[in-house]
LODO-793516 format. One record per residue (C-alpha): residue in one letter; chain; x, y, z; residue number from 0. Coordinates in nm, 3 decimals. Layout:
[node a,A,[X,Y,Z],NUM]
...
This chain:
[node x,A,[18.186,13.615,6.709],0]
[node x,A,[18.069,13.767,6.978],1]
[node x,A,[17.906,13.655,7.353],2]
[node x,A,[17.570,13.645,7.362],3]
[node x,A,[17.445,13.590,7.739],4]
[node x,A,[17.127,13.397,7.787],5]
[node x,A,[16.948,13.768,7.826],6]
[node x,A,[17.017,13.841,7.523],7]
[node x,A,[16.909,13.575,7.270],8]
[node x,A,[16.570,13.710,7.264],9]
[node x,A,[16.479,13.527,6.914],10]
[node x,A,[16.497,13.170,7.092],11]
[node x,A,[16.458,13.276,7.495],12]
[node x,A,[16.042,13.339,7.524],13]
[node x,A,[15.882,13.399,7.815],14]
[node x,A,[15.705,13.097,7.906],15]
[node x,A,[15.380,13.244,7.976],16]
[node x,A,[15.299,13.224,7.646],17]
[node x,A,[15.397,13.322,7.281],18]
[node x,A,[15.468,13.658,7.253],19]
[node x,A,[15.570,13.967,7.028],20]
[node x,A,[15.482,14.308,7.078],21]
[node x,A,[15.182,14.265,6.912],22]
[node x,A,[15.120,13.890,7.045],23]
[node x,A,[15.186,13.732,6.742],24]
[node x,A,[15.324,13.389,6.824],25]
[node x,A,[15.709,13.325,6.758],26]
[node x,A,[15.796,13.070,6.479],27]
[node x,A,[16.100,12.844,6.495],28]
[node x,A,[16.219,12.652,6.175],29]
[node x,A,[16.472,12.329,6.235],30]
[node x,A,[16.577,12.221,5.864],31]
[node x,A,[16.781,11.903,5.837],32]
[node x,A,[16.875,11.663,5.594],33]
[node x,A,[16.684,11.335,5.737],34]
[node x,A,[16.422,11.223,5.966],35]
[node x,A,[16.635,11.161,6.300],36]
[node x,A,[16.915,11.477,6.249],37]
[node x,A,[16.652,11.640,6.477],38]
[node x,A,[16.736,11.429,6.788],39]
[node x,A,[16.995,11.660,6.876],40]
[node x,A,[16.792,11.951,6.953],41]
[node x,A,[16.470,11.808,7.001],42]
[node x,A,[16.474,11.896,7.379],43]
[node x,A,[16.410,12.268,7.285],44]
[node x,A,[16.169,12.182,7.018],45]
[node x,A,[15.959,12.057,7.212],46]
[node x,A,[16.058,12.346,7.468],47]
[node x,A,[15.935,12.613,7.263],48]
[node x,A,[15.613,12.451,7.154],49]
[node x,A,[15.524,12.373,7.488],50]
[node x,A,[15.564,12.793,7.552],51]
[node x,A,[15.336,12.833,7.253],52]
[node x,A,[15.580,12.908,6.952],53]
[node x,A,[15.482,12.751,6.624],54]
[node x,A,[15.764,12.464,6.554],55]
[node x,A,[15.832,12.330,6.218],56]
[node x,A,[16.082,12.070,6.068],57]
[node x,A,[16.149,12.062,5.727],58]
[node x,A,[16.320,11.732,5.587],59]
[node x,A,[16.543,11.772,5.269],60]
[node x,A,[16.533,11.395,5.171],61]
[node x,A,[16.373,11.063,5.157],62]
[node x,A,[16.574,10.861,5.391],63]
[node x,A,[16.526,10.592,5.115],64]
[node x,A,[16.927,10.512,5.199],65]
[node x,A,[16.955,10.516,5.554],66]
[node x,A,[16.852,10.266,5.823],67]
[node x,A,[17.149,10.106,6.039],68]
[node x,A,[16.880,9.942,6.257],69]
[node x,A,[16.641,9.743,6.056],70]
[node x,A,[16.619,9.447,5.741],71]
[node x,A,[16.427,9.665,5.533],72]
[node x,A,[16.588,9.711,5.177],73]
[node x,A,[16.696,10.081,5.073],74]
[node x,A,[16.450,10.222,4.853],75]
[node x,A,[16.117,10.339,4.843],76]
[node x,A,[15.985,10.106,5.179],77]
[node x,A,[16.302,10.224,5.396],78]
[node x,A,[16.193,10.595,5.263],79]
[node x,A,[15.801,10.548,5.346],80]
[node x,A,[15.907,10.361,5.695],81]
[node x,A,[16.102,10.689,5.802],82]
[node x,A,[15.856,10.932,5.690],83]
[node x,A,[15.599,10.722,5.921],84]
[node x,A,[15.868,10.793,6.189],85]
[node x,A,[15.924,11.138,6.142],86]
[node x,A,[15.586,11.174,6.124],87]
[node x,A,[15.600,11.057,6.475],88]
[node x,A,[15.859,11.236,6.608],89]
[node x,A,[15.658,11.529,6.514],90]
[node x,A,[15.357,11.422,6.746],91]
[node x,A,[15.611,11.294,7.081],92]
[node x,A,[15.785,11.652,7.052],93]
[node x,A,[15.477,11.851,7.009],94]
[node x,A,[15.551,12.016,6.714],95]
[node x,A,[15.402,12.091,6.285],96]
[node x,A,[15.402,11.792,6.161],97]
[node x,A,[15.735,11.758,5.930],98]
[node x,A,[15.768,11.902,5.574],99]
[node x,A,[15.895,11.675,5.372],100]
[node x,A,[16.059,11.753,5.035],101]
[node x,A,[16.150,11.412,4.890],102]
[node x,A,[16.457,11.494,4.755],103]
[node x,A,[16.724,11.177,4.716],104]
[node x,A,[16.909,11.070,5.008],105]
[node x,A,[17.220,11.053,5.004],106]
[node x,A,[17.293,11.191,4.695],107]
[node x,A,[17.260,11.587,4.723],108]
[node x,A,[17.627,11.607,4.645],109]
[node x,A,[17.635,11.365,4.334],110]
[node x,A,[17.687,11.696,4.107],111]
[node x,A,[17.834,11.446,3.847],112]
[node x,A,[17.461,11.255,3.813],113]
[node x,A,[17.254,11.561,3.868],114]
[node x,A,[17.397,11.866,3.825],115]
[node x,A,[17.063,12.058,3.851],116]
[node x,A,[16.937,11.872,4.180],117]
[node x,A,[17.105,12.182,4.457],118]
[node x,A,[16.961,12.426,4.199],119]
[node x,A,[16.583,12.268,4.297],120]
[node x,A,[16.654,12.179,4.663],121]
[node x,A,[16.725,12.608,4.703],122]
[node x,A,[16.420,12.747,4.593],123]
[node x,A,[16.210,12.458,4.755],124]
[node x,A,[16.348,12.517,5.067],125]
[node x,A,[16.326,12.931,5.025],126]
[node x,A,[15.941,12.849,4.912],127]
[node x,A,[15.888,12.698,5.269],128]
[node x,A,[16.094,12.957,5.400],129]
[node x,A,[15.915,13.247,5.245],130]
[node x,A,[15.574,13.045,5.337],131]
[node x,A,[15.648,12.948,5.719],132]
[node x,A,[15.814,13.323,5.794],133]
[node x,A,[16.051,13.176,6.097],134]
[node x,A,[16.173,13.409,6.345],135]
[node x,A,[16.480,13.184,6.426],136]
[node x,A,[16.616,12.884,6.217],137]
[node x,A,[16.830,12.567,6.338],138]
[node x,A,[17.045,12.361,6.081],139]
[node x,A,[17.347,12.148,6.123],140]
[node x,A,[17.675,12.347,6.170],141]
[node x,A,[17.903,12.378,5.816],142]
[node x,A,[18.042,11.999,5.961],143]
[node x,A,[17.703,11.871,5.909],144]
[node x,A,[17.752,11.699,6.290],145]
[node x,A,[17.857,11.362,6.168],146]
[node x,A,[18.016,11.490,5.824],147]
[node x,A,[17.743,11.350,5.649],148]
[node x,A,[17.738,11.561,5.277],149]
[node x,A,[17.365,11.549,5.268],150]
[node x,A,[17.423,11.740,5.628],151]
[node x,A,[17.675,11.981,5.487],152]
[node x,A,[17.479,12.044,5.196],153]
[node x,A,[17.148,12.117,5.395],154]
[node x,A,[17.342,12.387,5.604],155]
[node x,A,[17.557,12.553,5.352],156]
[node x,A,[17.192,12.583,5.153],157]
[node x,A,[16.996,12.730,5.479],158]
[node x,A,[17.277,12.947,5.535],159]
[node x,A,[17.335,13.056,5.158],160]
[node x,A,[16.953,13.189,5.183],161]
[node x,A,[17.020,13.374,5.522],162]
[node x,A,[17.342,13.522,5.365],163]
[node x,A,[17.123,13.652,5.013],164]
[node x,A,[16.865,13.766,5.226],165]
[node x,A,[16.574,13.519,5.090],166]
[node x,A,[16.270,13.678,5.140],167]
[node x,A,[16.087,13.565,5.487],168]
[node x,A,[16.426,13.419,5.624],169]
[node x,A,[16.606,13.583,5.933],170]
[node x,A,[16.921,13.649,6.030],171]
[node x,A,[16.902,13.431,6.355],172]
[node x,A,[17.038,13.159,6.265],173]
[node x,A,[17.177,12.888,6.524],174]
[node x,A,[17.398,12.574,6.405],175]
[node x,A,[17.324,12.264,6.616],176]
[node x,A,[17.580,11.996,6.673],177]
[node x,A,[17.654,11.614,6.825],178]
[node x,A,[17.889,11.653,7.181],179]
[node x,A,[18.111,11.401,7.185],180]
[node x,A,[17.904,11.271,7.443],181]
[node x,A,[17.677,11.203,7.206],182]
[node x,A,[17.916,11.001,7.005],183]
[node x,A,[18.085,10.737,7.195],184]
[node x,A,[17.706,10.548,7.326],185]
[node x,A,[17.637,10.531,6.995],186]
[node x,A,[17.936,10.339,6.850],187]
[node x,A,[18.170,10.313,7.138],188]
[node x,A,[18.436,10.146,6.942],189]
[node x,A,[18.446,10.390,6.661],190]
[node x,A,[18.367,10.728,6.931],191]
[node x,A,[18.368,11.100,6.766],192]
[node x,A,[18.492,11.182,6.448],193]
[node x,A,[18.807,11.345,6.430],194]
[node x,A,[18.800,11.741,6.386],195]
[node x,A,[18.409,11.761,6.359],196]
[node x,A,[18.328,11.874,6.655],197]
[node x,A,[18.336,12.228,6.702],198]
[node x,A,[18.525,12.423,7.013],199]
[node x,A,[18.321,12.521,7.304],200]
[node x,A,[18.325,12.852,7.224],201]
[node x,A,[18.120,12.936,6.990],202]
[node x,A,[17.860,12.761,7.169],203]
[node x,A,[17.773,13.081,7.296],204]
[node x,A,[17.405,13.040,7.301],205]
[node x,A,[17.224,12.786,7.589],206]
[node x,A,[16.896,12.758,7.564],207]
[node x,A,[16.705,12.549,7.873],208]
[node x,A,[16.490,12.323,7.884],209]
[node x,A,[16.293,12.112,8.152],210]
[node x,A,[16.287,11.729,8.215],211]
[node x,A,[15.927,11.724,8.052],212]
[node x,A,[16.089,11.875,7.707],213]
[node x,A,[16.393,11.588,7.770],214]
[node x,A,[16.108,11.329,7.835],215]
[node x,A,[15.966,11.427,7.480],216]
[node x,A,[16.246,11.436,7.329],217]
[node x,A,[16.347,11.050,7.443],218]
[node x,A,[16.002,10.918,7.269],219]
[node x,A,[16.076,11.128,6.955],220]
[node x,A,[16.363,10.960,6.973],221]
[node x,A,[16.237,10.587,6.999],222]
[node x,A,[15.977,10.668,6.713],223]
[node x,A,[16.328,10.625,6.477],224]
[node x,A,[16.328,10.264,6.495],225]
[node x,A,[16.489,10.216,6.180],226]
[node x,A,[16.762,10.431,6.322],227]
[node x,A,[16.840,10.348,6.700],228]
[node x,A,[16.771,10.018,6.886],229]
[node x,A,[16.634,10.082,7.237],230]
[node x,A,[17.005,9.982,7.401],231]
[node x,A,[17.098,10.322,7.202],232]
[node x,A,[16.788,10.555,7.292],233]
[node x,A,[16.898,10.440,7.637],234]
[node x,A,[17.306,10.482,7.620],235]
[node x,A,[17.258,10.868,7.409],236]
[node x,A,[16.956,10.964,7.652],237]
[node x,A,[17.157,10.931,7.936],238]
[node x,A,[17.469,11.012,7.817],239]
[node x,A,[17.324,11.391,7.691],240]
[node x,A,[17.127,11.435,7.983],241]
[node x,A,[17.433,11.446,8.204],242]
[node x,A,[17.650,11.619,7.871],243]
[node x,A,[17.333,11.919,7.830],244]
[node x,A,[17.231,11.909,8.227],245]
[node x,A,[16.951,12.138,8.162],246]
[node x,A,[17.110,12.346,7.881],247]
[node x,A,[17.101,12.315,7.510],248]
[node x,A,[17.463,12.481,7.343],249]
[node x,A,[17.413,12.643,6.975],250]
[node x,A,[17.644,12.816,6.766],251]
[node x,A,[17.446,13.137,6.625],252]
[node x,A,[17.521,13.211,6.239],253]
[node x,A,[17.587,13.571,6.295],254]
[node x,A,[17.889,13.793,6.409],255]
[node x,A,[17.756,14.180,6.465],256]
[node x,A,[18.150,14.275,6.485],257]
[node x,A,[18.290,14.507,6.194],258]
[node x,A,[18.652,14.613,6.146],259]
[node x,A,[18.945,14.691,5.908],260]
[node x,A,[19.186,14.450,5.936],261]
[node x,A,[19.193,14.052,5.932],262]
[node x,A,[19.453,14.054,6.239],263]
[node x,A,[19.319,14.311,6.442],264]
[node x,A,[19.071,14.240,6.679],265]
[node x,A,[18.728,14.500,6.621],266]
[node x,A,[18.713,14.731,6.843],267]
């Protein structure tokens, strides 16, 4: 894969006098993830680039009726109405479209055995939006899915299936967010990172920057997912990637420009 210098990533670098293309059409940004709260780990350049004027969606995959590690609400359709609520406001503290939200099972994208038809919806709903919102640049979780989470994978092997076929309306910059292990250890500091999850530091080769108003924002959207995080985590993680990012969002872009004629031989 190649280096690409912070000059270069023109799809997510805009000037910040405004949105801008050549004929000042204002950039739009697409973050797809599996759940209400995957978006914590970029949301410092969310609300970044809608503060510079880009348009910035977030499309949710699932319900969240099966997640909530912070709260007495049953799973089911209460937990999944609670979390849309706090998506919802997550939206609002970062700035952002409010969040798309698609509905589809949590938990249970991979359950091929059940529903053997549900991936074959989840594609073309998510190329609709695709084809509909026209992004300039898409995020998704890395092919680890961050935490290994399959609803994660799943949601990233689908975004990337559609960049790889060429869906109409869906670019080729596409950048793979991911959870330091910084990140990790304040939120379960017995249990720490996940063994081989987290990818090397160099194919981090994009840093995007952000100020401390865009890391302020990002700390409430994080709070809104009280069903998620208690506010003894929101404080441990905000601290802990505010030292770990110092300024500087890492992603891993999608594509490699490099061609060549043999798999041991480096391209020249």
């Amino acid at each position: 894969m190649r280096t690409v210098t912070l000059t270069a990533i023109a799809a997510l670098t805009l000037s910040t006098a405004g949105p801008a293309s050549a004929q000042g059409t204002p950039k739009t940004l697409v973050a797809v993830f599996a759940h209400g709260d995957d978006e914590v780990p970029v949301a410092p350049i969310l609300a970044r680039y809608a503060r510079d004027g880009v348009q910035v969606y977030m499309i949710i995959a699932t319900d969240g009726a099966q997640g909530g590690s912070n709260t007495s609400i049953p799973r089911g359709p209460e937990l999944a109405r609670v979390r849309s609520e706090e998506v919802r406001c997550s939206t609002e503290a970062l700035g952002i479209h409010p969040p798309i939200l698609l509905g589809f099972p949590d938990g249970a994208l991979g359950n091929y055995a059940a529903d053997p038809e549900l991936l074959y919806r989840l594609t073309p709903r998510l190329s609709e939006e695709l084809q509909r919102l026209h992004p300039d640049a898409l995020i998704t979780w890395g092919p680890d899915g961050a935490t290994g989470h399959p609803d994660h994978r799943l949601v990233s092997s689908i975004v990337t299936q559609l960049v790889r076929a060429g869906a109409p309306g869906v670019p080729d910059r596409l950048f793979y967010a991911s959870i330091p292990v910084e990140g990790f250890r304040p939120m379960n500091p017995a249990r720490g990172a996940p063994p081989l999850l987290i990818p090397q530091a160099k194919y981090f080769t994009v840093r995007v920057p952000f100020a401390a108003a865009d890391f302020d924002a990002a700390r409430r959207a994080m709070t809104c997912h009280r069903t998620q995080y208690s506010e003894d985590v929101v404080q441990r993680v905000a601290e802990a990637m505010r030292q770990a990012w110092n300024g500087m969002l890492p992603l891993a872009p999608w594509f490699s420009t490099s061609a060549g004629t043999d798999l041991f031989s480096s391209p020249r």
